[in-house]
Backbone bond lengths (Angstrom), bond angles and torsions (degrees), N, CA, C in turn:
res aa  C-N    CA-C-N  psi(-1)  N-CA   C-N-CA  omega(-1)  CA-C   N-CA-C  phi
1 X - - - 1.460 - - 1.526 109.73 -
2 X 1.417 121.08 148.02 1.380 140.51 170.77 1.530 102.05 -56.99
3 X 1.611 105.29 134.64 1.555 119.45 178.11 1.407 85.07 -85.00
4 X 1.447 104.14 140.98 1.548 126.00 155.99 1.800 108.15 -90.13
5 X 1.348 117.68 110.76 1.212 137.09 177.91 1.436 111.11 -90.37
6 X 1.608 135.26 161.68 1.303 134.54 163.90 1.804 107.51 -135.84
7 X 0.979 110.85 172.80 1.423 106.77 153.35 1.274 130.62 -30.80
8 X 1.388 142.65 -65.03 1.414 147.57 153.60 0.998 116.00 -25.11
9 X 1.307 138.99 -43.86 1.396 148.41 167.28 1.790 159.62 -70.39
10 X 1.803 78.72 -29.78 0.929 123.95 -162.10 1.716 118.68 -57.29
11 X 1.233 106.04 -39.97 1.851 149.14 -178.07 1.727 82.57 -58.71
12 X 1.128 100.94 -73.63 1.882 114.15 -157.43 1.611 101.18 -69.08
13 X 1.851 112.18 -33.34 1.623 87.40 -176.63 1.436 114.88 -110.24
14 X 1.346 104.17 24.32 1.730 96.28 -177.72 1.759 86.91 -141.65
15 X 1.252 128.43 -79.55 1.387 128.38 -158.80 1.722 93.35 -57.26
16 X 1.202 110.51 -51.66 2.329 79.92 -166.87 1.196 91.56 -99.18
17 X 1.495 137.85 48.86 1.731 132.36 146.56 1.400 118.43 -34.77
18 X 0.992 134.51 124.37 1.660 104.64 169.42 1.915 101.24 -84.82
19 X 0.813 131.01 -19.64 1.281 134.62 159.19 1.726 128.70 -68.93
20 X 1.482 136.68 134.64 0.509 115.99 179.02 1.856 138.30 -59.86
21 X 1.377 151.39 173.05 1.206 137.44 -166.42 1.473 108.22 -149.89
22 X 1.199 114.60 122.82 1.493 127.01 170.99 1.490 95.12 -97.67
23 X 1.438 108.66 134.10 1.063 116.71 169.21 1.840 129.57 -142.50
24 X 1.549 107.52 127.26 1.368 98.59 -147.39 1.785 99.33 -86.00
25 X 1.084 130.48 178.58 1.187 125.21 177.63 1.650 98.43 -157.35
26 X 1.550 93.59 94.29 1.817 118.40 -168.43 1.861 107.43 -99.31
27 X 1.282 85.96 -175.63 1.526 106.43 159.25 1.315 130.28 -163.01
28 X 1.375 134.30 112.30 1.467 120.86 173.15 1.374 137.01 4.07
29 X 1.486 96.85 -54.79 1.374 101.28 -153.83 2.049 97.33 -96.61
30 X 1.454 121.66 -5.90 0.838 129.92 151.70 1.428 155.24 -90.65
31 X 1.671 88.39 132.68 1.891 103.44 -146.49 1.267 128.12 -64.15
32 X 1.921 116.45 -27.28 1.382 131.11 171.76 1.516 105.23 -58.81
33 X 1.906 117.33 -45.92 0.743 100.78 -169.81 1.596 116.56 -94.48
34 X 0.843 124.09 18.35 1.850 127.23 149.76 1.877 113.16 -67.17
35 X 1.645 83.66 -42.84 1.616 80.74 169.32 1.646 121.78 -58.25
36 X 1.404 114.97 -45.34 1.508 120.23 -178.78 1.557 105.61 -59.59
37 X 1.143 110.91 -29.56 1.799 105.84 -161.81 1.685 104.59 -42.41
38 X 1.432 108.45 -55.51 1.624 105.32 -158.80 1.830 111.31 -64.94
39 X 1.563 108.41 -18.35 1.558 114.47 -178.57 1.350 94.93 -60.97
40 X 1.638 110.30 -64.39 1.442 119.57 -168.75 1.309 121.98 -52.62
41 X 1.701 119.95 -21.43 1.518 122.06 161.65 1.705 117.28 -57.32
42 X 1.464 81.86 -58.57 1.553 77.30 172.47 1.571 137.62 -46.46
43 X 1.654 85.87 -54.05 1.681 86.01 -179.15 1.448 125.24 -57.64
44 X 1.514 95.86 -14.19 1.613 98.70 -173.36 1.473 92.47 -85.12
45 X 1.110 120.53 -31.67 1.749 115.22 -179.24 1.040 114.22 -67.10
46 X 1.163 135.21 -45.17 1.794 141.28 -165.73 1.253 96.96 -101.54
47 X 1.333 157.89 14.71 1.067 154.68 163.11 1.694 118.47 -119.15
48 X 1.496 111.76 128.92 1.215 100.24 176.38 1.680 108.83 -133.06
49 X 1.652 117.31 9.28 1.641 112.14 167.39 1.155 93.95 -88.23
50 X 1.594 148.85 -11.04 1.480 121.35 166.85 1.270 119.03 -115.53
51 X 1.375 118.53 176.25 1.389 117.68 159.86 1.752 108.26 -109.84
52 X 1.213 110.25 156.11 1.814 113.70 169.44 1.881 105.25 -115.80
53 X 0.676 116.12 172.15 1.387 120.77 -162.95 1.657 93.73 -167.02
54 X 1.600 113.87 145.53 1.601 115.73 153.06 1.753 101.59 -127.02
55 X 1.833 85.71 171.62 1.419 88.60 -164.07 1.448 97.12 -148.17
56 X 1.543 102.85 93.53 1.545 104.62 166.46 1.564 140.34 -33.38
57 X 1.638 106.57 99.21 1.492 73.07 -165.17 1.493 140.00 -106.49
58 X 1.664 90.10 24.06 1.381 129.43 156.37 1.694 114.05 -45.29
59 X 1.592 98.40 -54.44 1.390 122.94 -168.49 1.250 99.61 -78.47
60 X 1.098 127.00 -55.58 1.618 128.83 -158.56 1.451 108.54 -125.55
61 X 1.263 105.37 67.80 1.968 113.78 171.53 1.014 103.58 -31.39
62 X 1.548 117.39 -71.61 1.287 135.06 -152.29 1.596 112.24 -72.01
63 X 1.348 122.97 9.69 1.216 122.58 167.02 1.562 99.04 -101.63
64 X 1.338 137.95 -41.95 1.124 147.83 -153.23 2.023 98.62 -102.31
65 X 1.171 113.09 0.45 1.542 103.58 160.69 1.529 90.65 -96.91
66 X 1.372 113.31 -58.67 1.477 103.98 -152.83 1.249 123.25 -60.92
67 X 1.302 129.12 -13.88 1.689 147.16 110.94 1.185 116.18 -8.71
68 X 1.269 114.83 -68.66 1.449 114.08 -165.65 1.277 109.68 103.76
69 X 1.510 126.17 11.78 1.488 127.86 -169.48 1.715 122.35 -74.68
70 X 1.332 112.10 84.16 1.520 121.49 -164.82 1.701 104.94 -70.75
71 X 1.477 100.54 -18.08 2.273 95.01 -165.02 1.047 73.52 -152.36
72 X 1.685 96.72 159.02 1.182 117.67 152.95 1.282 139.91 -137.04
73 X 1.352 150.30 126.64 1.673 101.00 63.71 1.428 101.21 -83.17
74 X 1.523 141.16 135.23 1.438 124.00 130.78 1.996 115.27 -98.55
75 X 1.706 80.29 154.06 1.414 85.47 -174.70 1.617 101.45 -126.15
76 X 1.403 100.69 142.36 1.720 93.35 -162.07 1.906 88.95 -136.14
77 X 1.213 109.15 132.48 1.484 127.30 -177.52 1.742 96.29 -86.59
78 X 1.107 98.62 143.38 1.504 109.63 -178.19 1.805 109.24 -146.85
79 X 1.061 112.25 117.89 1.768 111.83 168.05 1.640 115.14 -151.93
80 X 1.107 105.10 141.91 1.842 122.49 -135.24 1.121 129.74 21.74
81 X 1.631 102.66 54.88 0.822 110.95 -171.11 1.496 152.47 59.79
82 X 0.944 105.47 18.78 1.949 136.23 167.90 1.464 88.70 -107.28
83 X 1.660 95.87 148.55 1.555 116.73 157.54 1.757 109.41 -68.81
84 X 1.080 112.41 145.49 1.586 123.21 176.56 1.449 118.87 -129.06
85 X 1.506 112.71 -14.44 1.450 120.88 174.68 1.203 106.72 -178.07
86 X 1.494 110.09 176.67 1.343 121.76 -162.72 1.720 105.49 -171.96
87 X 1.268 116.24 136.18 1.639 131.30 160.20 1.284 119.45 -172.68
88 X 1.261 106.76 150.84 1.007 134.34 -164.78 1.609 139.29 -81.35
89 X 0.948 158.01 127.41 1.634 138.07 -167.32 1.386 130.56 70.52
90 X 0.877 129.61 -171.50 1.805 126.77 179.99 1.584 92.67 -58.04
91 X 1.269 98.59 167.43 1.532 102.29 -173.57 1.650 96.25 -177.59
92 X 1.891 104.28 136.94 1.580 94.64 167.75 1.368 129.25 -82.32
93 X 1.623 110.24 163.25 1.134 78.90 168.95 1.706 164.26 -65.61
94 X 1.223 96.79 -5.69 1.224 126.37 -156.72 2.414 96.59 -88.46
95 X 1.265 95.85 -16.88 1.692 119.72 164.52 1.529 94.42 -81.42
96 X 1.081 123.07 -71.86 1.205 112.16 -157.29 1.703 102.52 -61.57
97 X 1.392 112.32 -24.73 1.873 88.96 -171.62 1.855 96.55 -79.16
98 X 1.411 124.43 -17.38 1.226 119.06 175.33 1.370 123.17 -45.06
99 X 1.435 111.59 -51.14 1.419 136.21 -170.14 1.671 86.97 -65.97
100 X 1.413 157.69 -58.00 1.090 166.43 169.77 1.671 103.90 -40.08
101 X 1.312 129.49 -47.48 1.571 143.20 -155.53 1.135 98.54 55.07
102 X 1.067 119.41 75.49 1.274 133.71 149.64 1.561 128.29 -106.79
């Protein structure tokens, strides 16, 4: 299962990863992204060069302005910490390992 990250955290589990990090930027009360949840289990299961992470962005505004995260779900690829990709909405999986270059 996807680590739920916040602000406090965020530094240590996505920017100095030594692995790369997909990271989703959801919300409860949103329905696409209930749909993504079970992809994102997986990928975190069958995958072991990345990590995935979500990021409430109910919980953590201030991760999701400084993003720039207007809708959701967005999912934004990150490795050493630079952004490397980004999209938007349901997405397969086979998109999401793109955004990764994998």
């Amino acid at each position: 299962m996807a680590k739920i990250v916040n602000t406090a955290d965020f530094e240590k589990s996505v920017l100095q990863s030594d692995k790369p990090v997909l990271v989703d930027f959801f919300a409860t009360w949103c329905g696409p992204c209930s749909m993504m949840a079970p992809v994102l289990t997986e990928l975190s299961e069958t995958y072991d060069t990345f990590e995935v992470v979500k990021v409430d962005i109910d919980e953590s505004m201030p991760l999701a302005e400084r993003y720039g995260v207007m809708s959701v779900p967005t999912f934004i690829a990150f490795k050493n910490g630079a952004e490397i990709g980004r999209t938007i909405g349901v997405q397969a999986k086979e998109n999401l390992l793109k955004l990764l270059a994998l």
